[in-house]
C-alpha positions, 0 to 999 in steps of 0.5 A: 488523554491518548489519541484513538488510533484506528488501524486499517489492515487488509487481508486476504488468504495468508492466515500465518502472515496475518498471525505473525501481524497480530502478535505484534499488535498484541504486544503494544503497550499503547492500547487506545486502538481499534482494529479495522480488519479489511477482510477481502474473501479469505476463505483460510479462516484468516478473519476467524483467528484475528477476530478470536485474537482480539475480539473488539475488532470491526471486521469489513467482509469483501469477496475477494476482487478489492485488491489493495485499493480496492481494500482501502477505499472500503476502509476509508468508507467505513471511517466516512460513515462511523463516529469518528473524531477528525482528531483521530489517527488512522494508521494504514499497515501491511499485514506482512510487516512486524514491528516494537512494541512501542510502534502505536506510541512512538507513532502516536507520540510522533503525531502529538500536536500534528495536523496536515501531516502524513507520517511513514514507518522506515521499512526494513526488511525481514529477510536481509535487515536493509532499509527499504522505505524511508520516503520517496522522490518521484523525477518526473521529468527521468520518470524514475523513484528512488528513495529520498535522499533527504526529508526534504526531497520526499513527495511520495510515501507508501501506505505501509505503515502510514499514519495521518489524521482522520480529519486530513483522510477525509480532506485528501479523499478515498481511493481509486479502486478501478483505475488503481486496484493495488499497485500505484495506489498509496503513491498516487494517494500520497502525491495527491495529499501533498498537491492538497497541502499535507505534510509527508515525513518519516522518522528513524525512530518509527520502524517495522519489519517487511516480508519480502517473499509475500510480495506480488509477481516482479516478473511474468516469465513463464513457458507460456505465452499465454501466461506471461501476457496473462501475468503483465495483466495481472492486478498483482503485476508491478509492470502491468501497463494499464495501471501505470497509464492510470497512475500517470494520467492520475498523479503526474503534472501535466508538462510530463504526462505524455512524456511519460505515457510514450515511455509507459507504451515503449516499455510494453511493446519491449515486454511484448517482444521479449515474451514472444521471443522468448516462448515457443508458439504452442498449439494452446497459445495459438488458439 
């Protein structure tokens, strides 16, 4: 007997990548699934082509202010509140990711006989073919991420592509929307399973394919002042500062966080300088 397989997937406004998600699923030899499209507002038809591509899929309908975390977190409630076994695999993707058709089995197989245990994809990437996820060490103490080295050096995984068990989901708990509402989020989770004693691998012989031009803003330089700070700010922003104060005050051992919050401020204030330094006051930033 195969395992019941319940797939998360949010969404929101990119229809064509989300097509290019649904082929891949599609394509499994392993059918024992259920598709949990998180549908945060799109308005591009995106969950009317999913749910036409596989019709026994549960649609969770948001208004478009979820984000990430936010996705996640209803997931993880609509989960909480069905009749699902604790056995039961959850697998957590990325709608800009492709992969085999023997992903769901090689997961599944991979899972077989596994509790505590959090399992990640290697990610590669679509455009240059490089490994960019196979597990991540967190230094605390340099403040830095970089990726693991060994499995044995892994204390942080991302949600791309992360399977674990229903019954450990529910142990590790939800999300935290409002403080995380997209990036630092799967971190954060993942730091806190392995605090509550869950295993975190990945395996090579469990792969996908990342988009990486569907990523969020890695820079806020514009001609404007006002649209630069408006940029830092934003949910989709890898630098925004009040998330990574969130991220610390969440995830880091108490020994670094105040550490790591001076590092956190400095690195705002330099993002300050170099955006007034760089933009000309205009008569609409200073109003």
């Amino acid at each position: 007997m195969t395992d019941q397989i319940y797939i998360l997937v949010p969404v929101h406004n990119r229809k064509a990548v989300t097509r290019r998600f649904i082929e891949s699923l599609q394509k499994q030899t392993y059918r024992n699934y259920t598709l949990v499209l998180i549908d945060d507002g799109s308005t591009d038809g995106t969950a009317e082509m999913v749910v036409e591509a596989i019709a026994d899929c549960s649609v969770i309908k948001g208004k478009g202010d979820w984000w990430w975390g936010g996705a996640l977190q209803q997931g993880y409630l609509w989960l909480k509140g069905a009749d699902v076994a604790s056995t039961s695999l959850i697998l957590i993707m990325n709608d800009d990711t492709e992969f085999a058709d023997d992903f769901l089995a090689q997961g599944a197989s991979l899972c077989k006989d596994r509790t505590k245990t959090l399992l990640l994809a290697h990610c590669y990437s679509k455009q240059s073919g490089r490994l960019i996820d196979a597990g991540v060490h967190v230094d605390w103490r340099r403040f830095t991420f970089e990726q693991a080295a060994t499995p044995d050096e892994i204390n942080c995984l991302s949600t791309r592509g992360l399977f674990l068990r229903a019954g450990d989901l529910m142990a590790i708990g939800g999300f935290y929307p409002l403080l995380l509402p997209h990036y630092g989020s799967d971190y954060e989770f993942t730091i806190r399973a392995r605090h509550r004693g869950m295993n975190l691998m990945t395996h090579p012989s469990l792969s996908l394919v990342l988009d990486e031009e569907t990523t969020g803003y890695n820079s806020f330089a514009t001609d404007s002042r006002r649209e630069s700070f408006r940029r830092l700010f934003s949910c989709r922003s890898v630098q925004n500062p009040l998330v990574w104060c969130s991220f610390v005050i969440l995830a880091c051992p108490w020994p670094w966080k105040i550490v790591n919050l001076g590092r956190i401020a400095r690195g705002f204030t330099q993002h300050v300088r170099e955006i007034i330094c760089r933009n000309p006051t205009s008569v609409s930033d200073a109003r």
